[in-house]
Backbone as numpy.savetxt, mean C-alpha at the origin, in Angstrom:
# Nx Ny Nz CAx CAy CAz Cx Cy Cz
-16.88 -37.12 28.89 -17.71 -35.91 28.89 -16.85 -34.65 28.89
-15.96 -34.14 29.81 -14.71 -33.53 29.79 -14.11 -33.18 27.86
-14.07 -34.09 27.36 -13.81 -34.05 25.83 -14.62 -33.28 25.19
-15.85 -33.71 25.57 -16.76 -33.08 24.88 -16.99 -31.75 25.03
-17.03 -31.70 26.71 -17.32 -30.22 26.95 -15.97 -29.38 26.20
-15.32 -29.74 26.00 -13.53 -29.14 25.68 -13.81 -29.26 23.91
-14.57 -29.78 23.38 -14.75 -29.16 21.84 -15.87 -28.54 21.62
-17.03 -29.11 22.35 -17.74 -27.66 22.18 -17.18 -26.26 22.37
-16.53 -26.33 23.67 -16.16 -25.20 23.95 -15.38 -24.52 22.54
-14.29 -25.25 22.28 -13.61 -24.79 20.98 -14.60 -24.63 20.06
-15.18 -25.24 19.73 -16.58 -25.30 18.65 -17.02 -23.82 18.41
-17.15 -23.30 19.78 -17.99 -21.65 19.74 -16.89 -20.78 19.68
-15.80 -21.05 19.66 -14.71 -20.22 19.75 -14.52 -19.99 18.18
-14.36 -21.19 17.35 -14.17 -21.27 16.11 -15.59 -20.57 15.78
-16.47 -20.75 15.82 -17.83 -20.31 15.44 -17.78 -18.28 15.53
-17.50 -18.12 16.73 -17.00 -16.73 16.56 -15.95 -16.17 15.95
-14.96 -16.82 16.05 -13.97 -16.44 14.96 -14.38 -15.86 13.35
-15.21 -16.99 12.80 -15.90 -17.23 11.69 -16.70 -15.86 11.74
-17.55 -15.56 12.46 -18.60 -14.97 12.11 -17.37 -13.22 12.38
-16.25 -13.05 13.16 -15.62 -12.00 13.02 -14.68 -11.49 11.94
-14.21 -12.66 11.21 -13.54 -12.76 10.29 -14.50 -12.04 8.94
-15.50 -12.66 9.37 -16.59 -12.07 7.83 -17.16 -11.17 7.99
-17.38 -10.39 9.22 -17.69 -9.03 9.70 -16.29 -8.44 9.12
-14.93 -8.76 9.29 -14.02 -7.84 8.78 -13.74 -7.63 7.29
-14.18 -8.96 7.01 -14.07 -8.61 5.50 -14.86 -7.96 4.61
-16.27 -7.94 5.41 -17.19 -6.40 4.63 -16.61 -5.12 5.11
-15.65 -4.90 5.78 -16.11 -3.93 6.42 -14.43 -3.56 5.03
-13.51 -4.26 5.34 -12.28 -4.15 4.57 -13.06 -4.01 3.19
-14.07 -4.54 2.45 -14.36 -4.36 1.20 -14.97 -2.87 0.88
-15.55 -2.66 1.98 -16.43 -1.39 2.11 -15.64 -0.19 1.87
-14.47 -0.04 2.66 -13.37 0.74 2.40 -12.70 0.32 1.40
-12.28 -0.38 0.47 -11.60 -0.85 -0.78 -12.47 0.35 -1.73
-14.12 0.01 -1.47 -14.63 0.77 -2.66 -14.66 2.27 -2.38
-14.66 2.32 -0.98 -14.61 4.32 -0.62 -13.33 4.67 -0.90
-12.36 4.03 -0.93 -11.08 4.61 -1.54 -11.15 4.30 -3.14
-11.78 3.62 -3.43 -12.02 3.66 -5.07 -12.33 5.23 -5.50
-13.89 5.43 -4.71 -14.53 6.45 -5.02 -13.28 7.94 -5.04
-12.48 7.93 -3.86 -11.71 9.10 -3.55 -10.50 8.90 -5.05
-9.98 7.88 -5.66 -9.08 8.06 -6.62 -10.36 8.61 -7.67
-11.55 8.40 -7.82 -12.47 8.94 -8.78 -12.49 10.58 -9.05
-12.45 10.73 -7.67 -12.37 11.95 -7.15 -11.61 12.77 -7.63
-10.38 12.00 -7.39 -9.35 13.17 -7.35 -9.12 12.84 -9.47
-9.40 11.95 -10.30 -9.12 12.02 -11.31 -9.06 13.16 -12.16
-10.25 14.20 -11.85 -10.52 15.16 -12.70 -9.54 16.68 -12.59
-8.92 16.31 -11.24 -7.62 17.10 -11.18 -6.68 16.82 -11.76
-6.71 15.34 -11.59 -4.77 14.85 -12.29 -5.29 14.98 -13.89
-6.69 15.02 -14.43 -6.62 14.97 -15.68 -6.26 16.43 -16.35
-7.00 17.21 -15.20 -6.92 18.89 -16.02 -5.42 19.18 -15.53
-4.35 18.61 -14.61 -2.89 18.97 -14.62 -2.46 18.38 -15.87
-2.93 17.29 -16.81 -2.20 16.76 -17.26 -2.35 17.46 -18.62
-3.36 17.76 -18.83 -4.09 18.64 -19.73 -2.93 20.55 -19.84
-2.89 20.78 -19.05 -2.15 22.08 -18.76 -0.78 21.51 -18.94
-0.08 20.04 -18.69 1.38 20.49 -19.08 1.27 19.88 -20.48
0.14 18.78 -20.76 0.45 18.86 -22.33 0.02 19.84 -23.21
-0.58 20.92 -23.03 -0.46 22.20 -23.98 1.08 23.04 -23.82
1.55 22.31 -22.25 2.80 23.30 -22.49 3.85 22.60 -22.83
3.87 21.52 -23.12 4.99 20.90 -23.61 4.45 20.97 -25.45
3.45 20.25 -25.22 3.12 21.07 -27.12 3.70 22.37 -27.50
4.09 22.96 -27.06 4.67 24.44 -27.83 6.34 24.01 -28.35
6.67 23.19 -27.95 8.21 22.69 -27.84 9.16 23.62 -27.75
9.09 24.55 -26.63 9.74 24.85 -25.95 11.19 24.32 -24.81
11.45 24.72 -24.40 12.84 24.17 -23.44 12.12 24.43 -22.14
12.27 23.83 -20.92 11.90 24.16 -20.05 12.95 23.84 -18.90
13.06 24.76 -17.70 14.08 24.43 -16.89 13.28 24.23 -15.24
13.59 23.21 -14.49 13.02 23.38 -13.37 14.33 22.89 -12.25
14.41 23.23 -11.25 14.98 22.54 -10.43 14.62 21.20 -10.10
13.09 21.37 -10.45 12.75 19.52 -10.09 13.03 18.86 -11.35
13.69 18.91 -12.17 14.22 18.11 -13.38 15.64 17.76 -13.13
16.15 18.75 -12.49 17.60 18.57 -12.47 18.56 17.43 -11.94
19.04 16.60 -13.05 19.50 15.55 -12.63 21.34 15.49 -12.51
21.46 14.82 -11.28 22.85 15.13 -10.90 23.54 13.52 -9.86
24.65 13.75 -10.12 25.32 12.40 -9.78 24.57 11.61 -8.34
24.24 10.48 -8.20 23.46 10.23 -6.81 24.65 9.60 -6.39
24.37 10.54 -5.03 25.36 9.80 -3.71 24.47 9.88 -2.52
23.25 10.71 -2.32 22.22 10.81 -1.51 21.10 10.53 -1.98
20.31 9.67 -1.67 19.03 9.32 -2.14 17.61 8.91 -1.28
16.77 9.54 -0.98 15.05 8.79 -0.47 14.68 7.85 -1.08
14.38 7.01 0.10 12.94 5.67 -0.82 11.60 6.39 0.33
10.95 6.58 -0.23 9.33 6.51 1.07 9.32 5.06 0.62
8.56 4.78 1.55 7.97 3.30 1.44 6.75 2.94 2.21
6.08 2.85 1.46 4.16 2.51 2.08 4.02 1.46 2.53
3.54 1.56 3.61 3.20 0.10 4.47 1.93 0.40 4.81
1.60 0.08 6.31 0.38 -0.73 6.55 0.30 0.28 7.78
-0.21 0.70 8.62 -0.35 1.11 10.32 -1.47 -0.32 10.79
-2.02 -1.08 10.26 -2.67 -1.91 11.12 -2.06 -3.27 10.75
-2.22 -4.39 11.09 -2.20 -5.72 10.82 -3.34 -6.49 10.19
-3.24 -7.83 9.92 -4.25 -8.40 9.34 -4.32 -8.61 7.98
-3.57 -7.98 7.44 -3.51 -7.94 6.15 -2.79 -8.95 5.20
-2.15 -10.36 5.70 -1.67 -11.27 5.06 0.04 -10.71 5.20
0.32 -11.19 3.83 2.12 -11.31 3.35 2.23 -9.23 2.88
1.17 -8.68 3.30 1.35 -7.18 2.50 2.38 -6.05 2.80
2.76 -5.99 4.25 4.18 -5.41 4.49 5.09 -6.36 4.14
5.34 -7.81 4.81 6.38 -8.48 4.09 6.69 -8.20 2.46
5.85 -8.31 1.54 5.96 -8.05 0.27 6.69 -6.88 -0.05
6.20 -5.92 0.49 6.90 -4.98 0.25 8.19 -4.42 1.19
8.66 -4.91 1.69 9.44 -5.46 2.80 10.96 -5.87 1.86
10.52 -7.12 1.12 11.70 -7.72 0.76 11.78 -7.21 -0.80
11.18 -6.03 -1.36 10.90 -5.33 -2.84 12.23 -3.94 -2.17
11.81 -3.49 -0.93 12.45 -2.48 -0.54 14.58 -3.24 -0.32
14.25 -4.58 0.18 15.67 -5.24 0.26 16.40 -5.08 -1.30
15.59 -5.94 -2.34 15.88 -5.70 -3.19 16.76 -4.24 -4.04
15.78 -2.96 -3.83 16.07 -2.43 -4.37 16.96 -1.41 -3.76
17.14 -1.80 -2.65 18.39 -0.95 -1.74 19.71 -1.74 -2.22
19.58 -3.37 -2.85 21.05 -3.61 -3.08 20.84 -3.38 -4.56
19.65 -3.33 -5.23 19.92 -2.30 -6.90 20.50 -0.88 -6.77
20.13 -0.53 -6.46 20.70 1.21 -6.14 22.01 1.12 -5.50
22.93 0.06 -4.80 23.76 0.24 -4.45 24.59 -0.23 -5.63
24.39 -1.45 -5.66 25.17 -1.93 -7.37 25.58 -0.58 -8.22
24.29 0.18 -8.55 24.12 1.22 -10.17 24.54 2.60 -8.91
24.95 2.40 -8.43 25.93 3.82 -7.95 26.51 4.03 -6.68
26.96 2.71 -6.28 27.92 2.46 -5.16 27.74 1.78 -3.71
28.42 1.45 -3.30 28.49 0.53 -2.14 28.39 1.66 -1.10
28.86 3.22 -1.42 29.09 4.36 -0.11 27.91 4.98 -0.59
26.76 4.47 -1.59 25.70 5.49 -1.61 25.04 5.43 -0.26
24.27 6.66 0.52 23.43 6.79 1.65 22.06 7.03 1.03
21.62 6.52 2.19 19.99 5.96 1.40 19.34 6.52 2.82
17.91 7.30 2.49 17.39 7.82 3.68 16.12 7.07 3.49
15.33 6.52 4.08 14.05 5.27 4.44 13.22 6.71 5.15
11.50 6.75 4.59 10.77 7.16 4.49 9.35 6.44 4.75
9.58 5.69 5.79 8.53 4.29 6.60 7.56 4.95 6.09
5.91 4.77 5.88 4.54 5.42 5.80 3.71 3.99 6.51
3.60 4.60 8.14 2.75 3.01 8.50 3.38 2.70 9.55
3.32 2.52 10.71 3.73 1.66 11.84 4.32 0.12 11.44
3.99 -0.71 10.69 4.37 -1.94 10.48 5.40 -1.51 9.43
5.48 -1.17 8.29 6.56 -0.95 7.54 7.58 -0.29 8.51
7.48 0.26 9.30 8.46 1.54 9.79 9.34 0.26 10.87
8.68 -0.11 11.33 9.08 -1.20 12.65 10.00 -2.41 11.96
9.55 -2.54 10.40 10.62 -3.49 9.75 11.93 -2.70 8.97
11.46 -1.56 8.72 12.43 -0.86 8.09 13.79 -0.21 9.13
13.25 -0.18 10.11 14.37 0.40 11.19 15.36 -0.66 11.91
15.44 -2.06 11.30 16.61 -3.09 11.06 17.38 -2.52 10.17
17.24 -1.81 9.43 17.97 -1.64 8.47 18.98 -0.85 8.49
18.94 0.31 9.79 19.92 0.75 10.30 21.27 0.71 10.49
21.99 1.64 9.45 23.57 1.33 9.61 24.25 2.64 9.12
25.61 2.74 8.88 26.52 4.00 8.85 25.54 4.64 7.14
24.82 3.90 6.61 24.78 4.11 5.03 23.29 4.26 5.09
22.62 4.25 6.00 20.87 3.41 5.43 20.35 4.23 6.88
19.70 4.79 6.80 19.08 5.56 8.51 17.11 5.80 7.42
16.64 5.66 8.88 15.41 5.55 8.98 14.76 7.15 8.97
14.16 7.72 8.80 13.32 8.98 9.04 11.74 8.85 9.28
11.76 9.27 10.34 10.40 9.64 10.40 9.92 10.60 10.69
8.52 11.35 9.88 8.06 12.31 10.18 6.48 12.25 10.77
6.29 13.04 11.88 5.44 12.97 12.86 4.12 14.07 11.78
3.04 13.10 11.92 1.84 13.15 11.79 1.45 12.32 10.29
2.37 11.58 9.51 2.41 11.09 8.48 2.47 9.59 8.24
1.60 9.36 8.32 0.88 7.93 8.40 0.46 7.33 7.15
-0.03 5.99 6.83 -0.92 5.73 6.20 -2.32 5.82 5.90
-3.05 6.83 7.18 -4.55 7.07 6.61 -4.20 8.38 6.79
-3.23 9.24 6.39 -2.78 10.66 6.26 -3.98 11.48 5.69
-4.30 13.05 5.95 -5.44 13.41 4.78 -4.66 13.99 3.99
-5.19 14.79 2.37 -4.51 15.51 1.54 -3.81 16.16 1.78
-3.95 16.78 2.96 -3.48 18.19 3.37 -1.67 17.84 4.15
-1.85 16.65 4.26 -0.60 16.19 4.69 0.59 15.31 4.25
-0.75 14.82 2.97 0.50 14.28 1.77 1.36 15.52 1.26
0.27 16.82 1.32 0.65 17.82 0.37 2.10 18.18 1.46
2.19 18.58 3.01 2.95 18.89 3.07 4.36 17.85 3.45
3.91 16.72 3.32 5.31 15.38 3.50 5.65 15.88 1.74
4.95 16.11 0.93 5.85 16.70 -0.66 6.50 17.41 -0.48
6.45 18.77 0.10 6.43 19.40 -0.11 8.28 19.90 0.73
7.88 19.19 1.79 9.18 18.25 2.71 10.05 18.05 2.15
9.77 16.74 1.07 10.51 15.66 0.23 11.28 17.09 -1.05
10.36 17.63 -1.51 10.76 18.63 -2.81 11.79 19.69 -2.02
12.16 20.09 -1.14 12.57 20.85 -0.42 14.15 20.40 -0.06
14.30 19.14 0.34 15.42 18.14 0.55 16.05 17.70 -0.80
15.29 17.97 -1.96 16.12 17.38 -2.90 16.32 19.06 -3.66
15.61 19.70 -3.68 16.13 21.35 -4.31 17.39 21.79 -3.05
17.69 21.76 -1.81 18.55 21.85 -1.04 19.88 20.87 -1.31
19.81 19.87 -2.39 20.98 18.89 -2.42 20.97 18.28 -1.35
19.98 18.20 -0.50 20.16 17.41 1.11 20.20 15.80 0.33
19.59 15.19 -0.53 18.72 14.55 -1.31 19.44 14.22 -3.00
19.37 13.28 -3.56 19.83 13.79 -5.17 19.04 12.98 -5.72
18.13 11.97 -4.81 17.03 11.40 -6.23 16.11 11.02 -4.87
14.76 10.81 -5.22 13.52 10.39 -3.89 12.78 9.31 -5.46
13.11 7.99 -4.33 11.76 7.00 -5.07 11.08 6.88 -4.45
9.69 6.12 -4.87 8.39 5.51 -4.14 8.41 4.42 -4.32
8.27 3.49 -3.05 7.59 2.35 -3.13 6.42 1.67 -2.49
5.35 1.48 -3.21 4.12 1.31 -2.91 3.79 -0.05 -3.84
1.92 -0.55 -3.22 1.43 -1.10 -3.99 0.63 -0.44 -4.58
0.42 -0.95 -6.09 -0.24 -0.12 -7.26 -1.55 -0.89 -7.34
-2.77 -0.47 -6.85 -4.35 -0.82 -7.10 -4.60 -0.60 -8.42
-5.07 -2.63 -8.97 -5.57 -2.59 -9.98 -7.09 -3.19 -10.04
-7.11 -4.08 -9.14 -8.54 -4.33 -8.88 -8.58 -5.38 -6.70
-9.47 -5.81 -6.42 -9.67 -6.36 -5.16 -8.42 -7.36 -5.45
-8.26 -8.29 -6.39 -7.23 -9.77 -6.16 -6.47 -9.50 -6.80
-5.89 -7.99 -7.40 -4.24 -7.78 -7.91 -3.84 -6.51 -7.22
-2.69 -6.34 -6.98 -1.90 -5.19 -6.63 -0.27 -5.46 -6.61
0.11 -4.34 -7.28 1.81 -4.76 -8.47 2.18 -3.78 -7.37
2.80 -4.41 -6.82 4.48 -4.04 -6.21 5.18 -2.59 -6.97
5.28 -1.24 -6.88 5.53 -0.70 -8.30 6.92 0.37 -7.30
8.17 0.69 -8.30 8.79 1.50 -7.70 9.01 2.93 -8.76
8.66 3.68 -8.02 8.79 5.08 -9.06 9.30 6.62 -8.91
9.88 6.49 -9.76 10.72 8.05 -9.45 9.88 9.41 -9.03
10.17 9.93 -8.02 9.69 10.91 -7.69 10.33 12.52 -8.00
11.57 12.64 -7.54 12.48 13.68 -8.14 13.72 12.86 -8.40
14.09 13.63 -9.22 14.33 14.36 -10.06 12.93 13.67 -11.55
11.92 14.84 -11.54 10.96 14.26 -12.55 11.44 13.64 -13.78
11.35 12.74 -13.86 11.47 12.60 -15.07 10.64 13.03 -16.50
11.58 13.90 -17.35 10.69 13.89 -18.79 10.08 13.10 -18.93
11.08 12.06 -18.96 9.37 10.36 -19.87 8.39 10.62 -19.22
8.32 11.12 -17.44 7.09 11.16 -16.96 6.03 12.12 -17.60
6.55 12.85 -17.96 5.78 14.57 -18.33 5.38 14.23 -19.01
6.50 13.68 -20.70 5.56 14.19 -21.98 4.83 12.45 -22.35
4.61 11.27 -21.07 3.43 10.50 -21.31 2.08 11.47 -21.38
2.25 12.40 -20.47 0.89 13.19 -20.09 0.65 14.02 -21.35
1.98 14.65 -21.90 1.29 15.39 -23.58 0.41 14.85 -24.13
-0.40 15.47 -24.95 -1.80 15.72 -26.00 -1.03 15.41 -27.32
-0.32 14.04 -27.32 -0.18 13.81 -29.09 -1.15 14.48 -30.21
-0.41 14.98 -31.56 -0.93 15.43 -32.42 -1.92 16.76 -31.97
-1.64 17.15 -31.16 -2.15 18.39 -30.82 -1.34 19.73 -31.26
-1.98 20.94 -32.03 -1.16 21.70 -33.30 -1.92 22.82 -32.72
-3.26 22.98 -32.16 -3.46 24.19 -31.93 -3.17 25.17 -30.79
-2.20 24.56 -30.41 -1.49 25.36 -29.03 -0.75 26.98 -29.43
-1.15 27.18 -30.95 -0.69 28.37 -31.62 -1.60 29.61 -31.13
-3.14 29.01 -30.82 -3.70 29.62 -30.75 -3.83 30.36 -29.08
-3.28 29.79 -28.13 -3.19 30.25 -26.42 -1.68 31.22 -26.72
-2.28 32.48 -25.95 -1.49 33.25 -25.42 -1.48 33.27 -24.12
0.12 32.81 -23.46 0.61 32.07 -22.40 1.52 33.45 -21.38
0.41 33.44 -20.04 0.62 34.87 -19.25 1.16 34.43 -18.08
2.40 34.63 -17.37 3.33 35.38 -18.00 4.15 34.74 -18.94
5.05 33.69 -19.06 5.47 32.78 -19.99 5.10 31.37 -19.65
5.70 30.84 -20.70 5.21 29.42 -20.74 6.37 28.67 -19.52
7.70 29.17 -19.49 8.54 28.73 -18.64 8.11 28.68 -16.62
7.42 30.18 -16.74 6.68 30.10 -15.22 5.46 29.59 -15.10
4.42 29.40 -15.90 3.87 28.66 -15.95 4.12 26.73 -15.75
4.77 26.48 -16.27 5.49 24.95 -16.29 5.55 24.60 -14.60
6.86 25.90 -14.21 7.47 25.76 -12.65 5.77 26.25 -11.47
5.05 26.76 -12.03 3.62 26.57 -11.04 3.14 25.08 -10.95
3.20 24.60 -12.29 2.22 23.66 -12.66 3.09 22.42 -12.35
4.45 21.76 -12.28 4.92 20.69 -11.97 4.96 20.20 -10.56
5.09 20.94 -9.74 4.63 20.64 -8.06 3.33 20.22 -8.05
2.42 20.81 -8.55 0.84 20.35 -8.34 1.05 18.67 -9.24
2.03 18.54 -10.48 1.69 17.03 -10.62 2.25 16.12 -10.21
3.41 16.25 -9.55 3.45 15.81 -8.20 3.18 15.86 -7.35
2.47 16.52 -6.73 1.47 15.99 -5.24 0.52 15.73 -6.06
0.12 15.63 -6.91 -1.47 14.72 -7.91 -0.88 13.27 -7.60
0.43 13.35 -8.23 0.87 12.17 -8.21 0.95 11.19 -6.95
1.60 12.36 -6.08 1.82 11.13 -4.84 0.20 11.03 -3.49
-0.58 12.19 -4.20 -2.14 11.76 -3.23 -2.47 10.64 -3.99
-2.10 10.26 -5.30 -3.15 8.77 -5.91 -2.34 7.68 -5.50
-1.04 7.92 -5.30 0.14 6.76 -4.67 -0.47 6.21 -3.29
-1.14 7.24 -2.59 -1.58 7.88 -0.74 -2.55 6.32 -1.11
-4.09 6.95 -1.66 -5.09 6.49 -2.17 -4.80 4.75 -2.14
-3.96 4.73 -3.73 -4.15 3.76 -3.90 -3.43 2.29 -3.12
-2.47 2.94 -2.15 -1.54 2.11 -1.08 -2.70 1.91 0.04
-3.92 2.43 0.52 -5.02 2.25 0.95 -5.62 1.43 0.45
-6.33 1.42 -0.68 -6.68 0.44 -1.39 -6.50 -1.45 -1.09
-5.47 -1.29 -2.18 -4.22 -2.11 -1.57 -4.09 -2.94 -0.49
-3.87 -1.82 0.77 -4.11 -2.63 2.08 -5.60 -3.45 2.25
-6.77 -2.35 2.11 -7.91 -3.20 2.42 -8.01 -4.21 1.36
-8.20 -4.28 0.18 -8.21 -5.57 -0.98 -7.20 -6.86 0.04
-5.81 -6.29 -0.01 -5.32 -7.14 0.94 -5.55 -8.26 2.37
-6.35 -7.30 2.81 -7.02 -7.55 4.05 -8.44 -8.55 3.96
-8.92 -7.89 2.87 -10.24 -8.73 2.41 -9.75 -10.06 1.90
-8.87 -10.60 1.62 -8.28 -11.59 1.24 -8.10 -12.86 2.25
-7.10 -11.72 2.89 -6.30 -12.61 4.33 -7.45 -12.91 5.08
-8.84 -11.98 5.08 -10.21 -12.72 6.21 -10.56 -13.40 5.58
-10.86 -13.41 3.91 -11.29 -14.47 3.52 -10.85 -15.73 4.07
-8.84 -15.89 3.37 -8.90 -17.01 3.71 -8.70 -17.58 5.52
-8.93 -16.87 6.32 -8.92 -16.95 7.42 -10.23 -17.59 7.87
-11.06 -16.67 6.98 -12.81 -17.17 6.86 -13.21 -19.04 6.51
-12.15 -19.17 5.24 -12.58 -20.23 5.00 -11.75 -21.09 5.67
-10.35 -21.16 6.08 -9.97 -21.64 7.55 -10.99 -22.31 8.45
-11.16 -21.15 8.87 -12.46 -21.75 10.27 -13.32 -22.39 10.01
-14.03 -22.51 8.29 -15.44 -23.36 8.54 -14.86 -24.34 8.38
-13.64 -24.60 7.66 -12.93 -26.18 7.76 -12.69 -26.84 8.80
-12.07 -25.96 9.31 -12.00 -26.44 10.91 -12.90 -26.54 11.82
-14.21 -25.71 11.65 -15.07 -26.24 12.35 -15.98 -27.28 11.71
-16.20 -27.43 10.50 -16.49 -28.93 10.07 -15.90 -29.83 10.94
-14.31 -29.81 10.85 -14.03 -31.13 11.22 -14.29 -31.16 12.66
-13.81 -30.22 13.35 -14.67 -30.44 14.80 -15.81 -30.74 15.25
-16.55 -30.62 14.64 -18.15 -30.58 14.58 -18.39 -32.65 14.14
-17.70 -32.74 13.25 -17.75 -34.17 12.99 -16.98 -34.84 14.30
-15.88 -34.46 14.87 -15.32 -35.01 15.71 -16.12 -35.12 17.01
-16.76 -33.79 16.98 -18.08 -34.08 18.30 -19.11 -34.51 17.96
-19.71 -35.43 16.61 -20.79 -35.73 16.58 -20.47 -37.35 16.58
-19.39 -37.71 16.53 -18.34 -39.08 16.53 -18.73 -39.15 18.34
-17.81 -38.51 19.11 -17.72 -38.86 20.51 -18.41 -38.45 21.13
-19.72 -38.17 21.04 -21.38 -38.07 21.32 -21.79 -39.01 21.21
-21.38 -39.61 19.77 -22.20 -41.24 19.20 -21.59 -42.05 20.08
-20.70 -42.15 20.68 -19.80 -43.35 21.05 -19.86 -43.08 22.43
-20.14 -42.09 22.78 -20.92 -41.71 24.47 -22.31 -42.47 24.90
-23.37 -42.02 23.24 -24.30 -42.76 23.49 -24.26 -44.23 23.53
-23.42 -44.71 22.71 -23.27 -46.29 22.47 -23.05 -46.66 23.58
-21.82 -46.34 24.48 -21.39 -46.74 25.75 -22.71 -47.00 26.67
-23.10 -45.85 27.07 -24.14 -45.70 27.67 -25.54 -46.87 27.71
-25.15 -47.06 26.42 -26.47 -48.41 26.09 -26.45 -49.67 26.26
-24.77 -49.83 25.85 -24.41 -51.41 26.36 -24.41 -51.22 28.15
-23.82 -50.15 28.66 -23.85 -50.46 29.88 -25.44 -50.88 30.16
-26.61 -49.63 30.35 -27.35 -50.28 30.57 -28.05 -51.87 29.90
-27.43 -52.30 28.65 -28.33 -53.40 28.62 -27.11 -54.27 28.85
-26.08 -54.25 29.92 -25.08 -55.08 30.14 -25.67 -55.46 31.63
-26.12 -54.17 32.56 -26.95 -53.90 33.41 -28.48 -55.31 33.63
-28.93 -54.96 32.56 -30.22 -55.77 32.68 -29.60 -57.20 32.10
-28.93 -57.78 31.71 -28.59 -59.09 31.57 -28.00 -59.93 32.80
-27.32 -58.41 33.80 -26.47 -59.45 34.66 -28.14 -59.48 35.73
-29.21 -59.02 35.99 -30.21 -59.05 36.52 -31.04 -60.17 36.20
């Protein structure tokens, strides 16, 4: 009896598990799609920035910015997006051993004495990234800059980051995040932040576009450019914000799933195991008594 009472007991334990696991995973899906909605959101900005530098790169003009300026790396940023909660499966690890990786790429393609400054986003990334600590590799963190950060604070961790690399503190800042493509994919992605890259810009040009003859450009097209490239970078790195949210919950909805389907397995088989030594409780029970009435 003791047995029994000792898998029921587990029985309801697993039974709640189950039923919390699938409470988390609506709730993780629920947020998957409200951060959908917010990259929706913000699209019609990154489209009309992109719109404004491809009329200004259509003029084919020269343009000069400090955030273009590319120069020998011996100082370099990674940010790196993680997680502030748990639950989420292999999703900081993943990006965990993408960040190993590409700290010994960057050392290979420009030295063993390059210094590398780590840019945690997340309590769990930050807590794995600060092993990493040594004369070459130091951790930074900046206070109030998290993973459920609002705009207003991506804008000023940019603004941070753009500041450190126009100062030479800095000579190149990457990103590494996961890239939201739907709930059951998200690509690992690493991407240059400064020094902008052209390829980045003129993807955003208006191919075959000729009537840029017709805009008269106040005050020039050159200060215009230097207004307009900061705004597509912080466009850029609020949809990075966004979609590393994403990401996590899709992630998360996963790991309850299979956590979800875990437990009913396991409580199947428990459930069979107590409907086994119930049966064999009752059996006992019957021979005794009709073992009872024979010796009578």
């Amino acid at each position: 009896m003791a047995t029994l009472k000792a898998l029921k007991t587990r029985i309801g334990s697993v039974s709640s598990s189950e039923k919390i696991t699938g409470a988390m995973k609506m709730i993780s899906s629920a947020k998957v799609h409200k951060n959908e909605q917010e990259l929706k959101k913000l699209l019609p900005f990154r489209n009309q920035v992109k719109s404004i530098m491809g009329h200004l790169l259509d003029t084919g003009m020269e343009f000069d910015s400090p955030l273009l300026q590319e120069r020998e790396v011996k100082r370099m940023g990674m940010v790196v997006f993680g997680t502030d909660d748990g639950l989420c499966g292999a999703y900081n690890l993943n990006i965990f051993k993408q960040v190993l990786i590409e700290l010994r790429t960057l050392r290979e393609k420009y030295g063993e004495h390059l210094e590398i400054t780590l840019y945690p986003i997340g309590k769990k990334i930050a807590k794995a990234t600060k092993k990493l600590q040594d004369h070459l590799t130091r951790v930074h963190l900046t206070e109030g800059v998290d993973s459920k950060m609002a705009p207003s604070v991506v804008n000023g961790f940019v603004r941070e980051l753009k500041d450190s690399f126009i100062s030479g503190d800095l000579d190149m800042i990457e990103v590494v995040y996961m890239q939201f493509k739907s709930m059951s994919k998200q690509i690992l992605t690493v991407d240059q932040l400064f020094p902008v890259s052209r390829a980045a810009i003129e993807g955003n040009s208006t191919e075959g576009e000729s009537d840029n003859k017709l805009y008269i450009f106040e005050p020039d097209v050159n200060t215009i450019f230097n207004e307009v490239l900061p705004m597509f970078v912080a466009s850029t790195m609020q949809e990075i914000t966004i979609e590393n949210r994403a990401s996590e919950q899709a992630a998360r909805v996963m790991a309850m799933q299979s956590a979800n389907d875990n437990a009913k397995k396991l409580l199947e088989s428990l459930q069979l195991e107590f409907n086994k030594l119930r049966q064999q409780g009752i059996t006992t029970e019957l021979l005794d008594i009709l073992g009872g009435q024979v010796e009578r």
